[in-house]
C-alpha positions, -999 to +999 in steps of 0.1 A: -003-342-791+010-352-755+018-316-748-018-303-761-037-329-741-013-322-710-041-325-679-045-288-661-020-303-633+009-306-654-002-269-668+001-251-636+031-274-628+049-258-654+038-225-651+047-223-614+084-236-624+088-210-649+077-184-626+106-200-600+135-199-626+127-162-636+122-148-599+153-164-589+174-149-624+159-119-621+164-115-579+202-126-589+206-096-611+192-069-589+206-082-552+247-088-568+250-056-578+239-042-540+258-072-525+291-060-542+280-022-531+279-027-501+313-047-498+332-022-516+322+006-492+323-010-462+287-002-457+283+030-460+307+033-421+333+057-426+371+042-432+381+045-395+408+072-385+444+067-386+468+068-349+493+090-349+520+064-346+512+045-381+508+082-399+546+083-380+554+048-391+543+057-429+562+090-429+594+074-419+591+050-451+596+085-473+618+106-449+631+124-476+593+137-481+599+165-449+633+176-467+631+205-488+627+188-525+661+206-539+682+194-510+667+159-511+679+164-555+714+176-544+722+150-519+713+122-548+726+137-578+759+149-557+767+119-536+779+095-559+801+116-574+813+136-542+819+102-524+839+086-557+805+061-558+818+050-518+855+050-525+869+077-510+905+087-503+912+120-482+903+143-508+868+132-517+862+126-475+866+161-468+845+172-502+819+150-488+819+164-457+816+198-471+792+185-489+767+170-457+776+205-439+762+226-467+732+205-471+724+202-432+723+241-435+701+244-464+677+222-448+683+242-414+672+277-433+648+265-455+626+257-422+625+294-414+612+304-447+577+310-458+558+316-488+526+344-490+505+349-519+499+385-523+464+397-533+472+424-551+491+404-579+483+369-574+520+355-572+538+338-546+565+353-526+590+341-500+604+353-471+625+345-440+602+346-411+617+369-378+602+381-347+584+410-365+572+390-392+579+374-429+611+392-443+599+383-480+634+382-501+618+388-538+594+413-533+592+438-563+611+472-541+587+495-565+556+476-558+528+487-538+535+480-497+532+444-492+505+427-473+508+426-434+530+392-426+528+396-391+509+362-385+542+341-401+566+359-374+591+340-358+583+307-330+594+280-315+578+254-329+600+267-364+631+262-343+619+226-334+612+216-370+649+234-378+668+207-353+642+182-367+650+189-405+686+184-394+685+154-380+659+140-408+690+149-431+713+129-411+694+099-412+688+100-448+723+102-453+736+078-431+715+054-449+729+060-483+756+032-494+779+054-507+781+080-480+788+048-451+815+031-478+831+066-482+833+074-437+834+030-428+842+012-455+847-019-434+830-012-404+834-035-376+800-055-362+794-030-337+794+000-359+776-016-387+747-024-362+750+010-350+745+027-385+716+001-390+693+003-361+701+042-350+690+057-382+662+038-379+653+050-350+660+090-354+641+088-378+608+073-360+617+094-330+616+127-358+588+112-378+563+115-343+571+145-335+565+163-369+534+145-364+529+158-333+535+194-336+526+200-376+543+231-389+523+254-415+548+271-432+553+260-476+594+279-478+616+275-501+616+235-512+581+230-500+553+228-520+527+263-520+496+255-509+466+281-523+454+299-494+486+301-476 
């Protein structure tokens, strides 16, 4: 009886407090979901671009990335056992060595290599890159003439990324435990400061430059890219 005999006051009292709770549930439900939106992306602005020195600074945390991927296997399923797992007597010192030398020239090689995907066939050949051109090493000798390689010729810049690969390799293994136990297995302050901070910096030194002059050649170890 109170409710029916409620004065027209109360009436649009009520009604204008139940029009204020469902405009402010149903404003909650459409402006969250725009709210979050527009958090995740930033706004709609663009992620801004990357300096050269942190792309270096990331690429020096995976060095072993701008190795050819079977060297970079070799070097850590060979080591430990090369090395004697860091104890090494005169025998296993000079295997390792061996062992360094023939990796260092893999990853020297494999820089002057070059992959082409011929368009007659589809597959993927590779070659050795020369003054005149890409020297491709498993092309079919009965096939039709291969496809003009004179753009992957020979440069400098593949001469760069050769000392570069080298000395990429030398950092990776001077910072593996086994290979330092096998050359200094109780290296005085000096040298063990030495084989801590100059690794370290070869390999920043290596990591800005491949950033800085880019090669575009996928040879053997590297991944193929499709329209290389």
């Amino acid at each position: 009886m109170a409710s029916i005999m409620a004065s027209p006051a109360d009436v649009r009292q009520r009604a204008k407090q139940a029009a204020g709770q469902g405009d402010s549930s149903s404003s909650t439900y459409t402006i969250a979901p725009a709210a979050i939106d527009d958090v995740g992306n930033g706004g709609g602005a663009p992620p801004p671009a990357r300096s050269r020195f942190s792309q270096a600074m990331a690429t020096t945390a995976n060095l072993a990335n701008l190795l050819p991927t079977g060297t970079v296997m070799a070097f850590q399923l060979l080591a430990p056992a090369f090395t004697n797992n860091g104890a090494c007597d005169a025998t296993t010192a000079l295997l390792t060595r061996g062992l360094l030398a023939v990796l260092a020239l893999s990853c020297l090689l494999a820089s002057f290599t070059d992959s082409i995907r011929c368009p007659a066939d589809g597959l993927v050949y590779y070659g050795l890159a020369t003054p005149r051109g890409l020297w491709l090493l498993d092309y079919p000798p009965g096939s039709a003439p291969p496809p003009d390689t004179s753009r992957y010729r020979l440069t400098l810049i593949d001469a760069v990324h050769a000392a570069l690969s080298v000395a990429v390799f030398g950092v990776v293994a001077a910072r593996d435990k086994n290979v330092v136990s096998c050359f200094w297995p109780a290296p005085p302050k000096g040298t063990a400061e030495v084989l801590s901070i100059v690794p370290l910096g070869v390999g920043v030194m290596c990591s800005l430059l491949f950033v800085a002059f880019p090669t575009r050649r996928h040879g053997i170890g590297y991944p193929v890219v499709t329209n290389n």
